[in-house]
C-alpha positions as CSV (number, residue, x, y, z in Angstrom):
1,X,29.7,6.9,-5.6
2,X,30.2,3.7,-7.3
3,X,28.6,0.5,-5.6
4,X,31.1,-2.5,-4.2
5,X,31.2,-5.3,-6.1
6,X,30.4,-8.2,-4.5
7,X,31.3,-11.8,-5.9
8,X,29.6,-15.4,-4.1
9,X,31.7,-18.5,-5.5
10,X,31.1,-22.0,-4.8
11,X,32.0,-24.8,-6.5
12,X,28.6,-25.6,-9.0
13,X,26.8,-22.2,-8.0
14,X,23.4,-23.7,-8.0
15,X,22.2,-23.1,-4.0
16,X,24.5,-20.7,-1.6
17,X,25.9,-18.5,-3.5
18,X,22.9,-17.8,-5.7
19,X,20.7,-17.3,-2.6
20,X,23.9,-15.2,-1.3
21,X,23.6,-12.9,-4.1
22,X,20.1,-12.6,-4.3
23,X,20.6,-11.5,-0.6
24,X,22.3,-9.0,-1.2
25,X,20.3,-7.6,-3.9
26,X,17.5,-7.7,-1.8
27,X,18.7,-6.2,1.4
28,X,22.1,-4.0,0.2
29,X,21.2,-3.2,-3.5
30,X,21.2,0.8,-2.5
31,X,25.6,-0.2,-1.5
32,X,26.5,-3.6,-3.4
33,X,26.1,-5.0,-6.7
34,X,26.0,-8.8,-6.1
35,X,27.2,-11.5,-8.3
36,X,27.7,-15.5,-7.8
37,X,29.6,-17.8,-9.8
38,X,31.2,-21.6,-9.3
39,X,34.2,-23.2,-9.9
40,X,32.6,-25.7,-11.9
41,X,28.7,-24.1,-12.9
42,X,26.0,-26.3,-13.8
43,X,22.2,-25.4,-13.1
44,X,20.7,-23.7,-10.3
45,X,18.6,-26.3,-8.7
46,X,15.0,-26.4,-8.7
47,X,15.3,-26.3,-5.0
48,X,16.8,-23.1,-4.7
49,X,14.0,-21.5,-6.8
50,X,11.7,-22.9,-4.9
51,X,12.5,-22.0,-1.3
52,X,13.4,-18.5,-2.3
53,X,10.1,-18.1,-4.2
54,X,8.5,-19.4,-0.7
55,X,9.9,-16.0,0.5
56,X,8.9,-14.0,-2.6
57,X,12.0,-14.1,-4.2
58,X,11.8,-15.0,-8.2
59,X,14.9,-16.7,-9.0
60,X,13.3,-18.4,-11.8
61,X,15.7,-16.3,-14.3
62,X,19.0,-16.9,-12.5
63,X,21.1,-19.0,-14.3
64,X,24.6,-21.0,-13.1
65,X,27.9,-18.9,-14.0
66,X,31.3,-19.4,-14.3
67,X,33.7,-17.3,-12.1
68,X,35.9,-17.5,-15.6
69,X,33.0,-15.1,-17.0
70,X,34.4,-12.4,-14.4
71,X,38.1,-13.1,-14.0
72,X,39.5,-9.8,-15.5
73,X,36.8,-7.8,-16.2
74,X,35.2,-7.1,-12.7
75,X,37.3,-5.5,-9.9
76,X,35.3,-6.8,-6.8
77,X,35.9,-5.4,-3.3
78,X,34.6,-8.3,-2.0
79,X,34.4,-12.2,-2.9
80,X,33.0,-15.1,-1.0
81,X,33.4,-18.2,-0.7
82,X,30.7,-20.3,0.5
83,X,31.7,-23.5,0.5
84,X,35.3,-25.2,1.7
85,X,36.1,-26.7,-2.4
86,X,35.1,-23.2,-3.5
87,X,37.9,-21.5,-0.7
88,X,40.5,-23.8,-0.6
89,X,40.5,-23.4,-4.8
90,X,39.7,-20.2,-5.5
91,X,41.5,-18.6,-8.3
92,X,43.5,-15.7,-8.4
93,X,41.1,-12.9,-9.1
94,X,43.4,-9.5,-9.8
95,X,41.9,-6.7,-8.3
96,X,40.2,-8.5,-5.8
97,X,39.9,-6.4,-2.3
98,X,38.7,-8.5,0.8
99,X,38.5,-12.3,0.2
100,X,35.8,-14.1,3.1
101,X,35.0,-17.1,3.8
102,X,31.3,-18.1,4.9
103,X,30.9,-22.2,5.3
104,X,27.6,-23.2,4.7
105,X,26.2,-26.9,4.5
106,X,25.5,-27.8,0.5
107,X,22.0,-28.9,0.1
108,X,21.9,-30.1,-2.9
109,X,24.2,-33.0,-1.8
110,X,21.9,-33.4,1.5
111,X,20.4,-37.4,1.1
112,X,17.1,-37.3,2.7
113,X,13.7,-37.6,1.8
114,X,12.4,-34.9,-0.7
115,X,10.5,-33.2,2.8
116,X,14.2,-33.6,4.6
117,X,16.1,-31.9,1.3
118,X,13.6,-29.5,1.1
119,X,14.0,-28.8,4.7
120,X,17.6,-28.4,4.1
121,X,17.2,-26.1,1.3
122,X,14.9,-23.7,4.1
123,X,17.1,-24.3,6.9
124,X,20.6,-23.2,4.6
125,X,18.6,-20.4,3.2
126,X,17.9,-19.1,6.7
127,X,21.3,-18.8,7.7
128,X,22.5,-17.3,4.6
129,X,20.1,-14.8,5.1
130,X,21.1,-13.7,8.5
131,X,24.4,-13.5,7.8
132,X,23.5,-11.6,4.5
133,X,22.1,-9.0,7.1
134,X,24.4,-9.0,9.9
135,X,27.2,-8.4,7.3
136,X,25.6,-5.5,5.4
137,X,24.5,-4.0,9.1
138,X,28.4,-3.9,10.2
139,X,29.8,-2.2,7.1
């Protein structure tokens, strides 16, 4: 049986949806093959990295992705948007199945202190987390 193909967008895919993907790798990898992607891709910040490495996972090789690299030549049953720029301009994707919507706070644009960002970068990893699990528990 072929896996579901799961796509995270975002607008720069540098935090949520690469800690979404690497989610669902982690806990789901047996039933989903994850990918992320942004609307406009940069560089995954050194943030993300380094709060997933806190939990032992290496994202170190991860790199920022354009959902253009997909866009006809994956069929995903599901795609995710993380982030309200990400849902509201989502491109058509044919093929797609179920299209979601998971709002999560962006911390790389969090202003604080480097303790207060890096607090947000635990805090949105946390939740994504959860809901990684409590999605992949109901299906």
């Amino acid at each position: 049986m072929d896996k579901i193909k799961v796509l995270f967008l975002c607008t720069g895919n540098s935090a949520r949806s690469q800690m979404a993907e690497a989610f669902l790798r982690q806990y789901a990898s047996s039933r989903y093959e994850a990918y992320s992607a942004g609307l406009a891709p940069g560089r995954v910040h050194p943030l993300t990295i380094q709060v997933m490495g806190e939990i032992g996972v290496d994202m170190s090789a991860h790199r920022s992705k354009s959902v253009q690299e997909y866009i006809g030549k994956i069929h995903f049953g599901h795609i995710i948007t993380v982030c309200g720029h990400a849902d509201q301009n989502c491109p058509f994707i044919p093929g797609a199945g179920t299209r979601l919507h998971w709002p999560f706070d962006d911390p790389a644009a969090f202003q604080g202190t480097p303790e207060e960002q890096l607090a947000k970068f635990r805090q949105v990893r946390d939740e994504i987390k959860k809901k990684i699990i409590a999605w992949v528990t109901l299906l």
